[in-house]
C-alpha positions in Angstrom: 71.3 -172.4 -76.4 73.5 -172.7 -74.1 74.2 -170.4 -71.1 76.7 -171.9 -69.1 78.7 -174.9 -70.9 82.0 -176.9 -70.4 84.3 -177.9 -72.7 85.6 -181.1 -74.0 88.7 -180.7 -75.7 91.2 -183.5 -74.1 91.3 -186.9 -74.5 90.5 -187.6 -70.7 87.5 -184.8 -70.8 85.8 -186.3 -73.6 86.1 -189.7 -72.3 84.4 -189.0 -69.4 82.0 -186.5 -71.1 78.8 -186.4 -68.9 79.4 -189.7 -67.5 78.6 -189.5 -63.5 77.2 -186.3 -63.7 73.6 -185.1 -62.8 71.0 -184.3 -65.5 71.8 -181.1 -67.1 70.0 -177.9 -66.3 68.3 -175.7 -69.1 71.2 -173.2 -70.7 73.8 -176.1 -69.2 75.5 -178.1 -71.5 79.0 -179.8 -72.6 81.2 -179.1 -75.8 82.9 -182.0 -77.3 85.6 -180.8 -79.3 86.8 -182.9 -82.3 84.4 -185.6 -81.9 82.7 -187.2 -85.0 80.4 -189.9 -82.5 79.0 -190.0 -79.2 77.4 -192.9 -77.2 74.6 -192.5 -74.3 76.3 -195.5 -72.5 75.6 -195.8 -68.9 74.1 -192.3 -69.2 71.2 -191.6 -66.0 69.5 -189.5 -68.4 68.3 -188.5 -72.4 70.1 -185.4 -74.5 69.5 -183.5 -77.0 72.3 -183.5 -79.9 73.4 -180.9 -81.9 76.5 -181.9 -84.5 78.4 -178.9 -86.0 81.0 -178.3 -88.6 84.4 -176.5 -88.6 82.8 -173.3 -89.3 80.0 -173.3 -86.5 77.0 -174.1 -89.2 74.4 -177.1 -87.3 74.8 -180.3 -89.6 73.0 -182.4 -87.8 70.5 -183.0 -84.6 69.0 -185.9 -82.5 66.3 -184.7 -80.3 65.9 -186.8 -76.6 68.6 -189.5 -77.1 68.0 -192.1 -74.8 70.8 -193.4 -72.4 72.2 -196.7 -73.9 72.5 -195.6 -77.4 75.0 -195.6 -80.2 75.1 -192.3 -82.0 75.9 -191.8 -85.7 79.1 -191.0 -87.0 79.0 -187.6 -88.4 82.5 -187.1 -90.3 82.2 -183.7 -90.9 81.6 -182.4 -87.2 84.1 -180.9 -85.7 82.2 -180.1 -82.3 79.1 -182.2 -80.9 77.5 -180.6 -78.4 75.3 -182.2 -75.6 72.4 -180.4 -73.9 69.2 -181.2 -72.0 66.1 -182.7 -73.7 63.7 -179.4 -75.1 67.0 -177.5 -76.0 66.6 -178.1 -79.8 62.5 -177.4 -79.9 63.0 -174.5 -77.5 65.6 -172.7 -79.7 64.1 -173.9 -83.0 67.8 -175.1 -83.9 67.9 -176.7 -87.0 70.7 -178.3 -89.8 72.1 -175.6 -91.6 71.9 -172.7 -88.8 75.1 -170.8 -87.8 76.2 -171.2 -84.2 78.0 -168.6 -82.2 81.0 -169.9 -79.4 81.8 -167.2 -77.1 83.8 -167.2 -73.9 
């Protein structure tokens, strides 16, 4: 899913997120640790949105959200992970499967 990501997991690096930065490349993407929420807010371009729990398992998607848009609070995600549009369809994720993080 994805190849080559970055990580999320400061205050400051989650605030800024993708903000300013060009449309993600397939197997790029960004890991935004202990979020429950995202926004597409003066985003230049759509993601796909994958929500998962403590123990890696996908609870939740949103395939090609829009810039400008308010995501759903997902209480039980512990990472939310942002990736280009056709990520999802290409790698059949779905709710329920187990994700891998490796360094």
């Amino acid at each position: 899913m994805i190849l080559y990501g970055r990580v999320a997991d400061t205050f400051w690096l989650r605030l800024k997120g993708l903000l300013g930065a060009a449309p993600l490349q397939q197997g790029e993407g960004l890991v935004l640790v202990g979020e429950k929420s995202i926004h597409t807010l003066f985003m230049g371009f759509p993601l796909d949105i994958v929500y998962v729990d403590k123990n890696y398992q996908v609870i939740r998607t949103k395939v090609n959200m829009v810039p400008y848009r308010l995501g759903p609070f997902v209480a039980q995600a512990a990472y939310i992970l942002e990736l280009p549009v056709g990520t999802i369809s290409a790698s059949a994720t779905q709710v329920d499967d187990q994700l891998i993080f490796a360094t």
